[in-house]
C-alpha positions as CSV (number, residue, x, y, z in Angstrom):
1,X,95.2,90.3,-44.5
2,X,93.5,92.7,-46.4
3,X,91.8,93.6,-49.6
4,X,93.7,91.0,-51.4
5,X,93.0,88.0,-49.9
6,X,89.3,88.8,-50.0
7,X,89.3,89.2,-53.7
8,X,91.4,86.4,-54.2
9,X,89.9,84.2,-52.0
10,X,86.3,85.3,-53.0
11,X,87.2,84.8,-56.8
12,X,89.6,87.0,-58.7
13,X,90.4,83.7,-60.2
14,X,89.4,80.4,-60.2
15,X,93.2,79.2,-61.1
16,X,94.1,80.4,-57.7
17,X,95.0,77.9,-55.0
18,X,97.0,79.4,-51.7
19,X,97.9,82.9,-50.8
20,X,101.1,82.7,-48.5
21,X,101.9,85.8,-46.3
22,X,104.2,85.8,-43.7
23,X,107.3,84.8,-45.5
24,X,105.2,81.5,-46.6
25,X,104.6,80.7,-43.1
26,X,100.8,81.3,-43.3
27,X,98.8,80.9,-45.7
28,X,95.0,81.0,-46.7
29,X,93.6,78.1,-48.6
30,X,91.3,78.3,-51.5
31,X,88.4,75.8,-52.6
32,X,90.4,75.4,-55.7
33,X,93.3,71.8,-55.0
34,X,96.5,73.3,-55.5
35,X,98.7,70.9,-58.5
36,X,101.5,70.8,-55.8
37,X,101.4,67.6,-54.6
38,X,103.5,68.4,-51.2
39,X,102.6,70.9,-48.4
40,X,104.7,73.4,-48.8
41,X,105.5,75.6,-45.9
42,X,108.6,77.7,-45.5
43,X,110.7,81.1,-46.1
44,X,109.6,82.6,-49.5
45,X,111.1,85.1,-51.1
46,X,110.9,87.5,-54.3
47,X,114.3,86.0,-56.2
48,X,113.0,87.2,-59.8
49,X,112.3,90.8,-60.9
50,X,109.4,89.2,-62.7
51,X,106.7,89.6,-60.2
52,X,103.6,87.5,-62.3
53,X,103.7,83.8,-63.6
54,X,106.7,82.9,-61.9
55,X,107.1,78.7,-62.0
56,X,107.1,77.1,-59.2
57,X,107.4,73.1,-59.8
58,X,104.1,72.7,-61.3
59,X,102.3,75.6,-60.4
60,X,102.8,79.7,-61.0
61,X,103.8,82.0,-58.3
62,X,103.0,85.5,-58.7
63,X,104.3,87.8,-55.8
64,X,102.8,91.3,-54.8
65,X,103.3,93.9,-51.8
66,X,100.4,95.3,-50.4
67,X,100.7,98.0,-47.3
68,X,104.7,96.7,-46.9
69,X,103.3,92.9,-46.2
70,X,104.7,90.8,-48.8
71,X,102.2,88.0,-50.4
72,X,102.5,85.0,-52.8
73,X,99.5,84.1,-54.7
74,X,100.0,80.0,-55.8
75,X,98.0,79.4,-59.0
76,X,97.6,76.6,-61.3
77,X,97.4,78.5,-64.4
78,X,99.3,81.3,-65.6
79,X,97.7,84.4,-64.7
80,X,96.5,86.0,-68.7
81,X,96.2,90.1,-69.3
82,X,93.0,90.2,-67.9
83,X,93.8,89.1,-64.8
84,X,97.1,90.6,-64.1
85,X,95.4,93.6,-65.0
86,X,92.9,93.1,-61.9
87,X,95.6,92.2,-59.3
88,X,97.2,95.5,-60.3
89,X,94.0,96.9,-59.7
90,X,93.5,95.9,-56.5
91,X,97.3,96.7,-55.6
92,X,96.7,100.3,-56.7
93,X,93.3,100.9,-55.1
């Protein structure tokens, strides 16, 4: 992984809980307890053009591309202006 994980691992945001890569076959585990319940691990896949808050049973997926690797970032919260403005950040950087 790259830039992202270690921002988002490291703290971008305290609502974030897992950061699947791999088509959700891998995935990096926060300190923060995901609200999902179940382990989830499977084929994920952008299905909405909205890439941020996207619901996800109880949770919020919010899907980027960084260097042609596809990532999900789980969440508990929705992601606010602030910090969909940082993720852009760190996409564009």
């Amino acid at each position: 992984m790259g830039k992202i994980d270690i921002y988002a691992v490291a703290g971008f945001s305290d609502k974030v809980a897992k950061i699947y890569f791999c088509d959700g076959l891998i995935f990096y585990l926060t300190s923060n307890k995901s609200v999902i319940l179940a382990l989830v691990v499977g084929y994920l896949k952008k299905d909405s053009d909205k890439n941020v808050n996207n619901v996800d049973d109880d949770a919020f997926l919010t899907y980027i591309q960084v260097a042609k690797e596809d990532f999900f970032i789980e969440h508990n919260e929705e992601f606010n202006i602030n910090e969909a403005n940082t993720l852009v950040g760190i996409m564009t950087s």
